[in-house]
Steps between C-alpha positions, in 0.01 A plus 500: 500500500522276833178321600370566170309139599305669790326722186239217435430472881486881516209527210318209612457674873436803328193341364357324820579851646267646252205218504504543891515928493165428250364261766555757773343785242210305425423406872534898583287613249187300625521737791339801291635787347541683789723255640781486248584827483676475908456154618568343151846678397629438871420152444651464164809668617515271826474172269717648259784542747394161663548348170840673403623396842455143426648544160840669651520228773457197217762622302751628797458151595546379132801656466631436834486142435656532159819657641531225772485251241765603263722626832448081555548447192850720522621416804484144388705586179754670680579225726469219241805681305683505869466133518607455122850669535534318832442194291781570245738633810446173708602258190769726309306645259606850378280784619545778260495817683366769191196188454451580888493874424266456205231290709484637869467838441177418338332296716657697796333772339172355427438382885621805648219732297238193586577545890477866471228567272284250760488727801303727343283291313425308821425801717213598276372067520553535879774262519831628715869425336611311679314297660711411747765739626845461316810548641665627181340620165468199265635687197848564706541150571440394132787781438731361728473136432524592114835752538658215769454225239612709210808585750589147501462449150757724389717415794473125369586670138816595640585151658433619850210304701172644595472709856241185581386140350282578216247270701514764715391767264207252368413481869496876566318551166211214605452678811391831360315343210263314814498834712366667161240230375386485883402850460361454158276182627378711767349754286420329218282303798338826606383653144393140407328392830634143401774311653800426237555154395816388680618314201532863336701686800907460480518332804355371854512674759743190658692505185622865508905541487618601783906654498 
């Protein structure tokens, strides 16, 4: 079951939900018996919904941040196996095409559903996607790089060079990987309320590929 790890966090709010609704109960009931029966159930419902509201928020904003860190975490695997086949183009090496085939689609796969599941998710934290505007969706661009590189490859099978430099393609597949971790960093920022550590973002903001 996904998130099965936000079960213990789920139970223990569950209890501090409880201890406070018997704090609330206890307070109500010094009022009298005559004022439970109207003022003390419209306060118990109040806190109740008080208290499920800042339940719903923590974990929207739980699981907000978990899809922005394995989209990170994705986006970073996706463009690590660019830069590997680049590698083996730029000196010689072979670059099986079914080994290709067997590896992108998967972690194609895997950062597409994390970008799209995190709309959602982020809506209900409060957090837009994106952050800022993008001229293109990020999930087409990973598409594209990944079907022009593949193109290459098996145009390379046949003996005939690449449409461009594979530097190129490395260079094209940097790009989106910063446009997509920018975003990421953003949010992560706004669910966290803490800056991240620039030794943990992809690159500087002077560093970024431009093509």
């Amino acid at each position: 079951m996904p998130y099965e790890h936000l079960a213990p966090l789920r139970k223990g709010h569950d209890t501090l939900v409880m201890a406070d609704m018997s704090g609330v109960y206890a307070l109500i009931s010094g009022l009298g018996g005559a004022g439970i029966g109207v003022l003390g159930g419209g306060l118990l419902q109040r806190a109740k919904r008080q208290q499920d509201a800042v339940e719903m928020e923590a974990l929207a904003k739980r699981l907000a941040l978990e899809i922005a860190t394995t989209a990170r975490i994705c986006v970073q695997a996706w463009g690590s196996a660019v830069e590997r086949v680049v590698q083996d183009l730029e000196t010689g090496r072979p670059v099986d095409v079914d080994r290709f085939d067997d590896e992108f689609p998967s972690l194609q796969r895997e950062l597409t559903e994390a970008i799209y599941r995190f709309p959602a998710a982020g809506a209900a934290a409060h957090v837009p996607w994106p952050v800022v505007p993008a001229e293109r969706p990020f999930v087409d661009r990973v598409a594209e790089a990944t079907g022009l590189l593949r193109s290459d490859l098996l145009s390379m099978s046949e003996g005939i060079p690449g449409s461009c430099p594979p530097r190129d393609r490395l260079l094209m597949a940097e790009q989106i990987r910063w446009d997509i971790d920018f975003q990421l960093i953003l949010v992560t920022e706004q669910i966290t309320g803490r800056e991240i550590p620039p030794a943990t973002q992809l690159f500087s903001a002077e560093d970024r590929p431009q093509i």
